[in-house]
Structures are given as C-alpha cells and as structure tokens.
PLY file of the C-alpha trace (Angstrom):
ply
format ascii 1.0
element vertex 59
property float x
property float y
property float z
element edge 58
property int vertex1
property int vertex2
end_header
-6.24 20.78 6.25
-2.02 21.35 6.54
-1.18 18.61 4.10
-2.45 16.58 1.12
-1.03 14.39 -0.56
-2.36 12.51 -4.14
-1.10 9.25 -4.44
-1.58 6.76 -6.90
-4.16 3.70 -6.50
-4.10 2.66 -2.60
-7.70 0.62 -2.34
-7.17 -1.43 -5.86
-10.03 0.30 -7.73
-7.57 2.38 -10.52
-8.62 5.53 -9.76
-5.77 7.65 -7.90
-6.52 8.51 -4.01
-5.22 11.52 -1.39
-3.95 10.94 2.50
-4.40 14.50 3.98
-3.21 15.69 7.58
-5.77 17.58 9.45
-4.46 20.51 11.63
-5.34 18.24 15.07
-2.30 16.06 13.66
-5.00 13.33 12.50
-4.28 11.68 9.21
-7.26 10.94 6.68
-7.70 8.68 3.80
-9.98 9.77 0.45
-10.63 7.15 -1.82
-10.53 8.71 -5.34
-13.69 8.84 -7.53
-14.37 8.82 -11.51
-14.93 12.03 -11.26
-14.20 13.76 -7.84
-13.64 13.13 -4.30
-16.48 13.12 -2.28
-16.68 15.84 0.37
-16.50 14.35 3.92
-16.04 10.64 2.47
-12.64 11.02 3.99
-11.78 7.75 6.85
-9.81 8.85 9.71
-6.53 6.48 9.51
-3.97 7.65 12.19
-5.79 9.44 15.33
-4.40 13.04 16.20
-0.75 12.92 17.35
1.61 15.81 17.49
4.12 14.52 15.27
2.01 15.18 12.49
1.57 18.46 13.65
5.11 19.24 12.83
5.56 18.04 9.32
6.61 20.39 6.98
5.57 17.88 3.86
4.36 15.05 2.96
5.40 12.02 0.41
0 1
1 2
2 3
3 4
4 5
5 6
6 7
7 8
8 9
9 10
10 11
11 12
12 13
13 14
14 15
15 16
16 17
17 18
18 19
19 20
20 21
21 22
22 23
23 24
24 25
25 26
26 27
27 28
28 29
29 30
30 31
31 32
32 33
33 34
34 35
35 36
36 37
37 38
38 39
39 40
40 41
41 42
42 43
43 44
44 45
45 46
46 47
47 48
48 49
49 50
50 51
51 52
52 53
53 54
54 55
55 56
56 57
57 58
C-alpha cells in the first residue's frame, strides 16, 4: 500500500476505521474491528486513478 490513513468512526459502529491508497492509485475502505482489521476485508471505494498516484500524504 503507499498510504493509510486511521480515521475516526466512518460506518457508525464506534470503533475507529483506515482509508488506504493502493499503489494502482485505487482507494480502499477498512472498517475497524474490536480487536483488529480483518485482512482483505478492505472495499474498494475510488477505482485506480493517477491522481492518487501522486499524493505525497494523506488526511
């Protein structure tokens, strides 16, 4: 991944979430859990575009 970013609730459920960028530019959504995030539970919200790709940072 080039960028994550932890956020606080997004989804309403009180537990704190992360958006990461993916190299390809696409951005992802993780829903935080009790106790971890959930490998590969991440939900593909922006398709790959290249002006992700250039970010530097996040937030």
């Amino acid at each position: 991944m080039l960028h994550v970013l932890g956020t606080p609730d997004v989804n309403g459920d009180t537990v704190p979430d992360l958006w990461a960028i993916r190299a390809d530019g696409s951005v992802r959504f993780y829903a935080g859990g009790r106790a971890a995030v959930v490998a590969g539970s991440g939900r593909e919200v922006l398709p790959a575009k290249d002006y992700w790709k250039n970010r530097i940072a996040v937030g």
